[in-house]
C-alpha positions in Angstrom: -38.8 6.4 -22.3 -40.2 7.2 -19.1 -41.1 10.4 -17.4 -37.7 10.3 -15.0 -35.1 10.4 -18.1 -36.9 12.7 -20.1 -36.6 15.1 -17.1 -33.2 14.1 -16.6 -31.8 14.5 -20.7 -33.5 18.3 -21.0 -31.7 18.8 -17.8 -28.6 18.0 -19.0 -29.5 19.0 -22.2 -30.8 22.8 -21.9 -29.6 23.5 -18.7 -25.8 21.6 -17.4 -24.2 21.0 -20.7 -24.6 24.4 -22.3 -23.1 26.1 -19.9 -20.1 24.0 -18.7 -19.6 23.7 -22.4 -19.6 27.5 -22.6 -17.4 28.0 -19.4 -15.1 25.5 -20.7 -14.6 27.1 -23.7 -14.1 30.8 -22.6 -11.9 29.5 -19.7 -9.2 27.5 -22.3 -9.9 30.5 -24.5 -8.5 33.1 -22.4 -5.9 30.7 -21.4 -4.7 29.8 -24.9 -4.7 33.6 -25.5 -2.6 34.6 -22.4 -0.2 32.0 -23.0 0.2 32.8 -26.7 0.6 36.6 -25.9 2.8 36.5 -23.1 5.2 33.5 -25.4 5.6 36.5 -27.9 6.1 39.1 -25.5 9.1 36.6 -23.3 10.7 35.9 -26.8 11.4 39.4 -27.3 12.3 39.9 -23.9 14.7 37.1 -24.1 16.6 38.3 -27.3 16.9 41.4 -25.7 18.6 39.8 -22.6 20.6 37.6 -25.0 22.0 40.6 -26.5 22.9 42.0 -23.6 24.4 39.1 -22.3 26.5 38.9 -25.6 28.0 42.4 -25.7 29.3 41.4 -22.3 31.0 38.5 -23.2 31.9 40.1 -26.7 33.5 42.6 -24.6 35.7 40.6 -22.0 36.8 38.5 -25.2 38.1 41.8 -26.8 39.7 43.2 -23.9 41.7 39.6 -22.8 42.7 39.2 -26.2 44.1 42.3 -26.7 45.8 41.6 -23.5 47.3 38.9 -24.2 48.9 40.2 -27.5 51.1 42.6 -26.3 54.9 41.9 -26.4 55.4 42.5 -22.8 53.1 40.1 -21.9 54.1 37.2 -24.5 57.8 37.3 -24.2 58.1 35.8 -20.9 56.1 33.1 -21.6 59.1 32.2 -24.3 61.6 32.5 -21.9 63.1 29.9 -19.1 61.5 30.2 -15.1 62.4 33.9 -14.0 63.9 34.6 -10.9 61.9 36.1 -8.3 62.3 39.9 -8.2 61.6 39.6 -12.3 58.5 37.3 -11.3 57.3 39.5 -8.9 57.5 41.9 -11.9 55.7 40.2 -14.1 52.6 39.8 -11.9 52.5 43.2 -11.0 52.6 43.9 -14.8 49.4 41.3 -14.8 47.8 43.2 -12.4 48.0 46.6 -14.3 47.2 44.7 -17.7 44.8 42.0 -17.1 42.9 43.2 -14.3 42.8 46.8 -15.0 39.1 45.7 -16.7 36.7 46.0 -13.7 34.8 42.5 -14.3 38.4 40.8 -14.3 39.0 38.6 -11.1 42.0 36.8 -11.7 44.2 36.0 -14.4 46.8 33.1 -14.5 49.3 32.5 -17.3 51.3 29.0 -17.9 54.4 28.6 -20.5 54.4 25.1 -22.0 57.8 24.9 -20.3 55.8 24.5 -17.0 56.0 28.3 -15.2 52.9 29.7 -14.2 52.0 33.3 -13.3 49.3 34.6 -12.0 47.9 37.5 -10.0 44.2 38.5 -8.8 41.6 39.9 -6.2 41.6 38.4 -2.7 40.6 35.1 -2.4 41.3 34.0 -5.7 43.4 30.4 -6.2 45.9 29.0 -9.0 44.9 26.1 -10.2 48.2 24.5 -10.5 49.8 23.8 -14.4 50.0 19.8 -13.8 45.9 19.4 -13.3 45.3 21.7 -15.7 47.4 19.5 -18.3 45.3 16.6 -17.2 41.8 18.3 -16.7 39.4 16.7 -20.0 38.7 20.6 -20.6 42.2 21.5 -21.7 41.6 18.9 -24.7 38.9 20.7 -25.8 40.7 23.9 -25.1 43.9 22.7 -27.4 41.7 21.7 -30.5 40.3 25.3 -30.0 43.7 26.7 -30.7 43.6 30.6 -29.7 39.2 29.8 -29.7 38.0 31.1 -26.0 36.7 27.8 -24.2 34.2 29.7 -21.5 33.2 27.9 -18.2 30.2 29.1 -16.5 29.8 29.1 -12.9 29.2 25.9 -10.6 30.8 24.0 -14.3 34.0 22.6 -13.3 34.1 23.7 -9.9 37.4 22.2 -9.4 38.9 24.9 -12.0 36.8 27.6 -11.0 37.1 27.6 -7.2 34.1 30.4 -6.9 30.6 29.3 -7.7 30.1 33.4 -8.8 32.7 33.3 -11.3 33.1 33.2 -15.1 36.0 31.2 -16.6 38.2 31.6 -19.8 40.3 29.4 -21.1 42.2 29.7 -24.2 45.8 28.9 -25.4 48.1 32.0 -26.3 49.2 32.4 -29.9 53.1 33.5 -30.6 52.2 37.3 -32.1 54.8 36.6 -34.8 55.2 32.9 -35.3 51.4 31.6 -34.1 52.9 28.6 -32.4 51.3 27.8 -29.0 53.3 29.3 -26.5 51.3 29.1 -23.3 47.4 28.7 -21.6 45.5 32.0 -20.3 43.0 30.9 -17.6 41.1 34.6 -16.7 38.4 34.8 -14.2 35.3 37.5 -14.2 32.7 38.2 -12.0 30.0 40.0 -14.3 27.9 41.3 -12.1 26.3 43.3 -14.9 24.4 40.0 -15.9 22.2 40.6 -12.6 21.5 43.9 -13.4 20.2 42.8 -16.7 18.0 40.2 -15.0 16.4 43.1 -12.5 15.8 45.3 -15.1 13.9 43.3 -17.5 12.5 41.2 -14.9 12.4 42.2 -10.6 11.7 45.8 -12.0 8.5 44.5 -13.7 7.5 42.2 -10.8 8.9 40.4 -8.3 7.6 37.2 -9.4 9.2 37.0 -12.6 12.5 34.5 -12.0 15.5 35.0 -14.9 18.2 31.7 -15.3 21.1 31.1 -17.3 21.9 27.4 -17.6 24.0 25.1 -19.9 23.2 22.6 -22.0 23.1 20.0 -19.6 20.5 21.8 -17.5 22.8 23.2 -14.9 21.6 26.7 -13.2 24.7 29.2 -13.7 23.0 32.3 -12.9 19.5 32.7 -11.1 18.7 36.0 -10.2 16.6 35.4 -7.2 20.2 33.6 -5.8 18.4 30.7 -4.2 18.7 27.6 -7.4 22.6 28.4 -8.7 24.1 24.6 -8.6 21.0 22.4 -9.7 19.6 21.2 -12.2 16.2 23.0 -14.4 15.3 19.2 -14.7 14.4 19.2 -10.9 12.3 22.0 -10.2 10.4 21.5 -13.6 7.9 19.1 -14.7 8.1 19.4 -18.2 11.1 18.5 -20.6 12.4 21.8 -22.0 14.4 21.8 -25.0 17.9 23.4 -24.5 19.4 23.2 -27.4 16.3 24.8 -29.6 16.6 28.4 -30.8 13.2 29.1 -28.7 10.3 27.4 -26.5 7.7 28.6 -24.2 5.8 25.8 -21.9 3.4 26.3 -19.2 4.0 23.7 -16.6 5.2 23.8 -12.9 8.2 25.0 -11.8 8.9 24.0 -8.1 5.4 23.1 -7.6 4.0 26.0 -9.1 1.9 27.0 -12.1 4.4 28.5 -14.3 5.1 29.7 -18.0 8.8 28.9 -18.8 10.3 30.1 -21.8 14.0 28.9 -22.9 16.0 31.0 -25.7 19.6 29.7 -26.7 22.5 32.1 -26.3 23.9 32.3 -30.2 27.5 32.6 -28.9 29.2 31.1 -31.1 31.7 33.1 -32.4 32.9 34.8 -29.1 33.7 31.6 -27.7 33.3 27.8 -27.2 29.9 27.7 -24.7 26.3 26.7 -25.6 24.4 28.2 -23.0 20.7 29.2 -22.6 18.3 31.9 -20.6 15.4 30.8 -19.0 12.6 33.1 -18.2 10.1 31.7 -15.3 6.8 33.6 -14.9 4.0 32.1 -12.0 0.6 31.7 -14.1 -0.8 33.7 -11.1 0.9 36.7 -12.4 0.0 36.3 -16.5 -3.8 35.3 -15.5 -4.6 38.4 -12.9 -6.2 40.5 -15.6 -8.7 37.8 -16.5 -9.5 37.4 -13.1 -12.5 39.9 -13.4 -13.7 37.9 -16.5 -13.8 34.8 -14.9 -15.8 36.3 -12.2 -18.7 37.3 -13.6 -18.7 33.8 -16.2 -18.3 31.9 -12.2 -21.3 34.2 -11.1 -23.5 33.7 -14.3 -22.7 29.9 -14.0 -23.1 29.4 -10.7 -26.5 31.2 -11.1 -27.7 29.2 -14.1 -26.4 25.9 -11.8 -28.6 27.5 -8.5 -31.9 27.7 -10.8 -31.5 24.0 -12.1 -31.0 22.8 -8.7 -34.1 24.6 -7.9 -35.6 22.8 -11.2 -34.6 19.4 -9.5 -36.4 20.2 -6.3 -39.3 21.2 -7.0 -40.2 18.7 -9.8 -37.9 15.7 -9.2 -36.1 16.2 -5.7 -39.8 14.5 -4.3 -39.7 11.6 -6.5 -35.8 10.9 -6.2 -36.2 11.2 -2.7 -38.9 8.6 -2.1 -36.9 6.1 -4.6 -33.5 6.8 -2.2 -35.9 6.1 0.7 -37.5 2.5 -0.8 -33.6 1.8 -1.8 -32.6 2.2 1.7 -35.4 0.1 3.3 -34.8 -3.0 0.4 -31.0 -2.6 1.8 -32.0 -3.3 5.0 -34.6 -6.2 3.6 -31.0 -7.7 2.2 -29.3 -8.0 5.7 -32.1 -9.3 6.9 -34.3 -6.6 8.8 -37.4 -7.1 7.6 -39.3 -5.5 10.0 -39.1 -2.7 7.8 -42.0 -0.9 6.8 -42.2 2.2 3.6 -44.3 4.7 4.8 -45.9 7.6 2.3 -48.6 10.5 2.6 -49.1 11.3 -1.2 -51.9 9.1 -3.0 -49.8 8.7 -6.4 -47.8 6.0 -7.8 -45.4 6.0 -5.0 -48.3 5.1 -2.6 -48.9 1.8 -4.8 -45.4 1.3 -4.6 -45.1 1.3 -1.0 -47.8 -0.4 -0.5 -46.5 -3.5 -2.8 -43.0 -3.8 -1.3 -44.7 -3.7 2.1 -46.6 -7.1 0.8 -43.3 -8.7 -0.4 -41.5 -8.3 2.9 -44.4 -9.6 5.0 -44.7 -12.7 3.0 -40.9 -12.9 2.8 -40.8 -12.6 6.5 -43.7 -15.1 6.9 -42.3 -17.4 4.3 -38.6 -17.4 5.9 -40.4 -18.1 9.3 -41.8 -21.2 8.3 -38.9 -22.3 6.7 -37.0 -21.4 10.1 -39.8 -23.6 11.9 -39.2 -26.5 9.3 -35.3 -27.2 9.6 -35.7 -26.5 13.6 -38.2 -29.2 13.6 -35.9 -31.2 10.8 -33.0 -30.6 13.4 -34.5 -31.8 16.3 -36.2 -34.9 14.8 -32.6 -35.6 13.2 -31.0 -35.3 16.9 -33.6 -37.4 18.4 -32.7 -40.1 15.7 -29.3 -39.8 16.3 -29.7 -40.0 20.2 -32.1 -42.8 19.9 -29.1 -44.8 17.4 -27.3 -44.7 20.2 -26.3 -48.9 20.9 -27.8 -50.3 23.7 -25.9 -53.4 23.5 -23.6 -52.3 27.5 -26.8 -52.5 29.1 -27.5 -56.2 27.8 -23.8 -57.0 28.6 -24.5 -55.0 31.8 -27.7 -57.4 32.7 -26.0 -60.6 31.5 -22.7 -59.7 34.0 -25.2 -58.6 37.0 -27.1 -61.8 36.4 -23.3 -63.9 36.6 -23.3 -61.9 39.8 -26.2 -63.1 41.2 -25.5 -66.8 40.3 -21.9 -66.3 42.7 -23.5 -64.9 45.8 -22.0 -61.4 44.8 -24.3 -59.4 46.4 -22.3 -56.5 47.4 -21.0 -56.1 43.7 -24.7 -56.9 42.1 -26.1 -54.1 44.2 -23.2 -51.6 43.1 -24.0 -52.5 40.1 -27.6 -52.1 39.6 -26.7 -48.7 41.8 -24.8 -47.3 38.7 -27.0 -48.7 36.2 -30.0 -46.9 37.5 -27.8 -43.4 37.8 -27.0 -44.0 33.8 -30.4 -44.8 32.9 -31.5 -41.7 34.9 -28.7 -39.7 32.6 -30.5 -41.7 29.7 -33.9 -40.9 30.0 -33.4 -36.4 31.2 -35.6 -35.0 29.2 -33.2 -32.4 28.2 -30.9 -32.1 25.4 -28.1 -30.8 27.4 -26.9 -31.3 30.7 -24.1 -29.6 32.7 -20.7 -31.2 32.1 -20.6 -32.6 35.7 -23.4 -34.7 35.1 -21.8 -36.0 31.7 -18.8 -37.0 33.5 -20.7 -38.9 36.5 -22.6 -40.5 33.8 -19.4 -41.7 32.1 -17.6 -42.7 35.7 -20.4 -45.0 35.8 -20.5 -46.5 33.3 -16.7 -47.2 33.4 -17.4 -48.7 36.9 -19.9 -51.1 35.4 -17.0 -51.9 32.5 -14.2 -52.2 34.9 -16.9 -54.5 36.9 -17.5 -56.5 33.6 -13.5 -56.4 32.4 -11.4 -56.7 35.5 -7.7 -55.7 34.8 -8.4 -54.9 31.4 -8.0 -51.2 32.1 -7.8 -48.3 33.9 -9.1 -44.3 33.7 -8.3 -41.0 34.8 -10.6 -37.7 35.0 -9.2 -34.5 34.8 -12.0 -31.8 34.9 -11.3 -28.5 36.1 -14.4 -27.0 38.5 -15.4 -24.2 37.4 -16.2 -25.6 34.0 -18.1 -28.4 35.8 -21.7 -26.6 34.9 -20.9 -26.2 31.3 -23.2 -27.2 29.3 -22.8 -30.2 26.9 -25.0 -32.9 24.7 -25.9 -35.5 27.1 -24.3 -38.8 25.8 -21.1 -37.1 24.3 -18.8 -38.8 26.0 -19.9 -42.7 27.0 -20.3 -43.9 22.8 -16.3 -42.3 22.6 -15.0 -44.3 25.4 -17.7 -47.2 24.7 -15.5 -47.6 21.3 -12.3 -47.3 23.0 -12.9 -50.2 25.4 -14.3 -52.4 23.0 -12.5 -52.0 19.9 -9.3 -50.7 21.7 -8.8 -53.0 24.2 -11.5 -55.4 24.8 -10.9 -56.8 20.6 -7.1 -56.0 20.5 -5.5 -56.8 23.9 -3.7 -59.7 23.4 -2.9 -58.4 19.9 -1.8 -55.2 20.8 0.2 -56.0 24.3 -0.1 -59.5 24.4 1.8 -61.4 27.3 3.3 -57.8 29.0 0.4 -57.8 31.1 0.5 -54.0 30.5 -3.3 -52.5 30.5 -5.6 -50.0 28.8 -6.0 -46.3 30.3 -8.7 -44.2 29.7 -8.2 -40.1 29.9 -10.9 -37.6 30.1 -9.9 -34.2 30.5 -11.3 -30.5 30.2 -9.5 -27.1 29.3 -11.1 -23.7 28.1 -9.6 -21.4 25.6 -11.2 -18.0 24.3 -14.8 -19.0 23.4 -14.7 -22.4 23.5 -14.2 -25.6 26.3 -12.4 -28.5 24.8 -12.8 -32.1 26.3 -10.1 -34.7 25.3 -10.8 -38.4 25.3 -7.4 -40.5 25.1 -6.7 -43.8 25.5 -3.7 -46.1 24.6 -5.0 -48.6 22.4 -4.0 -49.7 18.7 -5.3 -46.8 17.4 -7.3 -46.3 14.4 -6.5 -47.3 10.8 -5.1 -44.5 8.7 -7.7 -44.7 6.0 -10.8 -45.2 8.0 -9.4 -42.0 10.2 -9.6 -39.7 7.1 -13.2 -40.8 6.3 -14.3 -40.2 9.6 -12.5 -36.6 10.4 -14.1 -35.7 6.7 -17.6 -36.8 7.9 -18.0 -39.7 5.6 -19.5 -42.4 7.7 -21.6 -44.7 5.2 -17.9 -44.9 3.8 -15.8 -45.7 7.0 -18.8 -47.9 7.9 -18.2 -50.5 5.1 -14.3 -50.9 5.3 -14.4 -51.1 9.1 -13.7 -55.0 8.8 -16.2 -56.6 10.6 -19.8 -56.3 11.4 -19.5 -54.8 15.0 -16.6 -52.5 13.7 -19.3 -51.3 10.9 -22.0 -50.5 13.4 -19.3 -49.1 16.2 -18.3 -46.4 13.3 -21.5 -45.7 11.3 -23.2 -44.8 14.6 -20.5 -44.2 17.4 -18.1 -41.8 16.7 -19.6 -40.0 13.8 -23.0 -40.1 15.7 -21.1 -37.4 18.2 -19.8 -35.8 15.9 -22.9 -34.9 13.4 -24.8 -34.2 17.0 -22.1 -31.6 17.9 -22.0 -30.1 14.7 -25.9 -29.5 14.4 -26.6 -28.8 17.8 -23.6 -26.1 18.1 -23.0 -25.4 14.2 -20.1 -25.6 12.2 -17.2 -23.8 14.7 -18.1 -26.3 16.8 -17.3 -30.2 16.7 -15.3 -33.1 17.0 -11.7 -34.0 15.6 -9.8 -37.1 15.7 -6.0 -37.9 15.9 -4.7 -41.0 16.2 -1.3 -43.3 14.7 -0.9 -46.6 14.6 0.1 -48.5 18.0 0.3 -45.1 19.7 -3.4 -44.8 20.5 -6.4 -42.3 19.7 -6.8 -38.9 21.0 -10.5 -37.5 20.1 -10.8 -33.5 20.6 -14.6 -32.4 21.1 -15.2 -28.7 21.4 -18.5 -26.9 22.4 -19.7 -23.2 23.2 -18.3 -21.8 26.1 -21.3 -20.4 28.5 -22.4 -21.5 32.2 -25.5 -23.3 33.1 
């Protein structure tokens, strides 16, 4: 094991782990303990507001049943619709019965027979008997049978009409007979249950939040006012159980840290309801007193952590410095750089070191130079090969047509002749490898001159340069092997094959066009075009291929060291973005796309 780990494992192991072991510990310690303490403390609490709750509900039970009992009360709901003056009665004897209780809001009586009565503080509504009949509740309410079916507030909102309400429902027992005689529907507004909620929790702190909800979630009460209508699901994270006797989770509670406790309501036997109370307490507020603990275990800790980072400086910060530093430099080796150099002052291992990889990228540098000077050399003894492939075989035909000349008294023609010769020749022999496109496309007027010369009325050209690319620079003898193969294998082998007795003609195109970073010559003519198989091999580069199904001998050559000649020279001269393309179909002719840098002269 060397020296670096063995520093680095009674680091870890004397210094780092001991203590955020020991941190850890005593901070889910005191957490555990906090929670547990303050889960016992909110259970009692939570009875005790479950008590409350159930003397109040205990006590509007009593007093509406008691109500509803007396004679009074029950013999008009035997009876046929009263008339008005004795229904105006009857409310007003309503009001001094039902709502003489101060939590009472409204009360509304309905006979079987269809009357309904009903009286209450302003702003109350009936809810009329024939929705009441159909509501799902008063099937539940029937099966009670004289049982109190209680409706908390923002349940059934269609019933209740107020959002602050409680609602009770029950059907009205004959005193004498116990046949169902009619349906109570009271309404109270306990406002007693917020005063619970404040006392045993705003009066404590104001960050500790009391709910009542129902066991579908649904917020009744909330005693900051602000979440009455939704749902506990969507302000907390974690899945409380509603229906369990008792529970206490810490999780978040819109967002925030929270300890929520949930204790079911045993209600029972005052009434059909299975509600809960939910007690929310911000973590915040529970973990303030061990604030000063964690303090000084933070302060101890972060000590103990300040004197191992002063461990790492003074004995390993030097050495993990100079490694970063020779990591950096080999970075830069692998992009290429390698004029980089590792410099050190000390005269220890590092020093030897240094000194090594310095060696290595000198003779990497010195080794990848050669290897640059090899493949430049391979390159250009490769192009000068290719150039020099390059078929002679116009300038014979050239000679033999001048001499035909000669031997008709053509002076004027010979002389124009030998005129253009000697300009291609001058192309031929420029001791350059490129020349500006201009001079490439004098070259190539010549030399159709001279073919036009030898082929009278076998075709005709057009040149389309633009001027400002004319000093663009190009591979000299681009163009003349691309239209050499046109004439001869395009028109010169397939004239009367391809037009036969029309008298129509070849034609020649060379034009010029720039785009972003490029300038793209086109070569067109209108010949035969080129055979479909033979076209693939030579736009995928595979010449010796295309060379030996060409057909005939002169096809052979015109392939293996025309057209893909041009195109292996583009290619190595400009690399691979560079190049030549083909396109051509059957009896509609060839179009040849070369494209090279664009730059000026």
């Amino acid at each position: 094991m060397n020296l670096r780990k063995k520093v680095f494992l009674a680091f870890m192991a004397f210094i780092l782990v001991p203590f955020c072991v020991l941190g850890a510990i005593t901070y889910l310690l005191s957490q555990h303990i906090i929670e547990e303490n303050y889960a016992e403390q909110s259970e009692f609490t939570l009875k005790a507001v479950g008590r409350n709750i159930t003397y109040v509900l205990k006590e509007a039970n009593y007093f509406s049943e008691d109500s509803m009992l007396r004679e009074d009360i029950q013999r008009v709901l035997r009876q046929d619709r009263l008339d008005q003056v004795s229904q105006a009665e009857y409310e007003r004897l309503l009001q001094r019965t039902f709502l003489k209780f101060s939590p009472a809001y409204a009360i509304t009586l309905y006979s079987f027979g269809g009357n309904t009565y009903s009286e209450g503080k302003i702003g109350y509504r009936r809810y009329p008997y024939e929705s009441l009949i159909e509501h799902p509740v008063m099937l539940e309410v029937l099966k009670l049978n004289g049982i109190p079916r209680w409706i908390g507030p923002y349940e059934n909102p269609e019933i209740t009409n107020n959002p602050q309400l409680f609602t009770q429902i029950r059907v009205i027992n004959d005193m004498y007979t116990l046949n169902n005689i009619g349906v109570m529907l009271q309404q109270f507004q306990f406002n007693e249950l917020h005063e619970i909620f404040n006392y045993f929790g705003t009066n404590h702190s104001e960050d500790v939040r009391f709910m009542m909800v129902n066991e579908n979630g649904l917020i009744m009460i909330d005693n900051k006012g602000k979440l009455g209508g939704r749902h506990i699901q969507e302000v907390t994270k974690g899945k409380l159980e509603l229906a369990g006797e008792y529970q206490s989770l810490k999780t978040k509670f819109e967002d925030v840290e929270s300890v929520v406790s949930v204790h079911h309501l045993a209600l029972e036997g005052y009434g059909r309801m299975n509600w809960s109370v939910v007690s929310v307490t911000p973590w915040a507020y529970l973990s303030g007193r061990s604030e000063q603990v964690m303090l000084w275990i933070g302060v101890i800790t972060a000590l103990c952590v300040l004197s191992a980072l002063l461990f790492n400086l003074l004995f390993v910060g030097r050495i993990i410095k100079f490694i970063r530093y020779v990591a950096g430099s080999m970075k830069k080796v692998e992009i290429g750089d390698l004029t980089v150099r590792v410099q050190t002052g000390s005269k220890d291992e590092t020093n030897v070191l240094a000194r090594g990889f310095n060696s290595l990228v000198e003779r990497i540098d010195t080794l990848l130079l050669e290897v640059k000077l090899e493949q430049q050399r391979k390159n250009k003894a490769e192009l000068m090969l290719m150039q020099a492939q390059i078929k002679p075989h116009f300038l014979f035909n050239t000679l033999e047509s001048i001499n035909a000349l000669a031997a008709q008294n053509e002076g004027r023609k010979v002389s124009r002749m030998v005129q253009r010769l000697g300009t291609l020749l001058r192309v031929s022999f420029y001791q350059k490898e490129e020349i500006p496109l201009s001079m490439e496309i004098e070259h190539v007027t010549n030399y159709l001159e001279i073919q036009k010369y030898r082929f009278e009325d076998l075709f005709d050209y057009e040149i389309e340069v633009p001027v400002h690319l004319a000093s663009t620079p190009i591979l000299k003898l681009t163009l003349q092997p691309l239209l050499e193969n046109s004439i001869q294998h395009g028109f010169e082998e397939s004239h009367e094959e391809h037009w036969g007795a029309s008298g129509k003609k070849g034609f020649l195109r060379v034009a010029a066009e720039e785009t972003e970073d490029a300038v793209i010559v086109w070569v067109e003519d209108n010949g035969p075009g080129i055979p479909e198989q033979v076209l693939l091999r030579l736009n995928s580069g595979k010449a010796a291929i295309a060379r030996t199904d060409a057909g005939d001998a002169a096809a052979g050559e015109r392939v293996g060291l025309g057209i893909p000649n041009v195109a292996d020279r583009l290619r190595i001269h400009y690399g691979s973005g560079f190049g030549m393309m083909i396109c051509s179909e059957k009896g509609q002719g060839t179009r040849i796309r070369c494209s090279i840098p664009k730059r000026s002269w």
